[in-house]
C-alpha positions in Angstrom: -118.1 -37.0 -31.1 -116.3 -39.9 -30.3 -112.5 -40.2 -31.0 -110.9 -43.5 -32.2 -108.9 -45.0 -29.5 -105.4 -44.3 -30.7 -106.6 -40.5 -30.7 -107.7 -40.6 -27.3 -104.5 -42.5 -26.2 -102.3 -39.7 -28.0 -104.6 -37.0 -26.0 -104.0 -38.7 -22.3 -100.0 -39.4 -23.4 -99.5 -35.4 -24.5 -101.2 -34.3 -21.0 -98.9 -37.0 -18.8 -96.3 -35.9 -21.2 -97.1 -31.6 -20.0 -97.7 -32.6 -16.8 -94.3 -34.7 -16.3 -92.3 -32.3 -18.0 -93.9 -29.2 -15.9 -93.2 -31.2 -12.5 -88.9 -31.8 -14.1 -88.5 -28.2 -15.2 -90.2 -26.8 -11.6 -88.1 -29.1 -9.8 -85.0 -27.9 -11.6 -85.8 -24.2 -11.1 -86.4 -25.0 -7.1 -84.2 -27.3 -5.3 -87.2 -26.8 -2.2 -89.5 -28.2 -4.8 -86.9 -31.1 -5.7 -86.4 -32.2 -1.9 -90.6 -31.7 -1.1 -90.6 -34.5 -4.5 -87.5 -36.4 -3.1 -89.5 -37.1 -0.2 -93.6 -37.4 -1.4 -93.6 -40.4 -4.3 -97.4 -39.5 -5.0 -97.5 -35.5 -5.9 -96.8 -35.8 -10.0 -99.6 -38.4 -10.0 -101.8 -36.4 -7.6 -101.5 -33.4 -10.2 -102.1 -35.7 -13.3 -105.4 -36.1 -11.5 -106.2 -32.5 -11.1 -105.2 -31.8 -14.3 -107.2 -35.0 -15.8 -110.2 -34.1 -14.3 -110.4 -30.5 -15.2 -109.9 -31.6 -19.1 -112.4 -34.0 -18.4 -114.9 -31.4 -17.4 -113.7 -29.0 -20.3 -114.4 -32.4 -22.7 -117.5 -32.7 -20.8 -118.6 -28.8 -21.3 -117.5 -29.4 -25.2 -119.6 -32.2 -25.9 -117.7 -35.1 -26.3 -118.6 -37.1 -23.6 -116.3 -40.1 -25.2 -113.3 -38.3 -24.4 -114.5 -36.8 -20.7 -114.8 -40.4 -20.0 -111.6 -41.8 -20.7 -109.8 -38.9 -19.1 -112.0 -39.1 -15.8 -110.6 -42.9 -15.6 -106.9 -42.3 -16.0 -107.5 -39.3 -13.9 -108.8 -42.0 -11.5 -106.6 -44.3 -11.6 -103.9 -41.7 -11.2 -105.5 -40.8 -7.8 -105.1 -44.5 -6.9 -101.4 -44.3 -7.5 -100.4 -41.0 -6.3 -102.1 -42.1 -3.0 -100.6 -45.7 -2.7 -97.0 -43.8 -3.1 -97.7 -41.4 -0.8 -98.3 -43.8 1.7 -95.4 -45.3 1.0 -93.4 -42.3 1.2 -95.1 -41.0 4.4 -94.3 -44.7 5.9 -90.6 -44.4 4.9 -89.9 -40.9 6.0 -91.5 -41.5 9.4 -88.9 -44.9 9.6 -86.2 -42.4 8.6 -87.2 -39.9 11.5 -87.3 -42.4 14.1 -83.4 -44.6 13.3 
């Protein structure tokens, strides 16, 4: 089964959507957790991917391979991000630890 491409887009944008909103309310209900985001850029796109590519594999398991497929590639290119920003992040907090 194949989804039209607006259905698929409304599929990725409600998990980014859980996922975004699960990262704000943990990060209001633990100032620890609000500092350990303050100071790694990548983790909410790091957990997009987690979460991407176990919905992918649950699409996968169901059948519709369509789906799978277009979740494994934002789940990708997640990765990319949350890794780029992390290296940012690591960068800046080691400049801030040496000054």
């Amino acid at each position: 089964m194949k989804l039209p491409e607006v259905d698929q887009l409304i599929l990725v944008g409600g998990l980014a959507a859980s996922i975004a909103l699960y990262m704000w309310l943990a990060a209001d209900a633990h100032p620890k957790f609000r500092l350990y985001l303050k100071s790694n850029y990548g983790v909410p796109f790091v957990v997009a991917f987690i979460v991407l590519l176990v919905a992918a594999a649950v699409f996968e398991s169901l059948g519709t391979g369509g789906i799978a497929n277009t979740l494994a590639e934002y789940a990708y290119f997640a990765i990319v991000i949350g890794v780029v920003l992390q290296v940012i992040s690591s960068r800046n907090n080691r400049e801030s630890e040496t000054s």
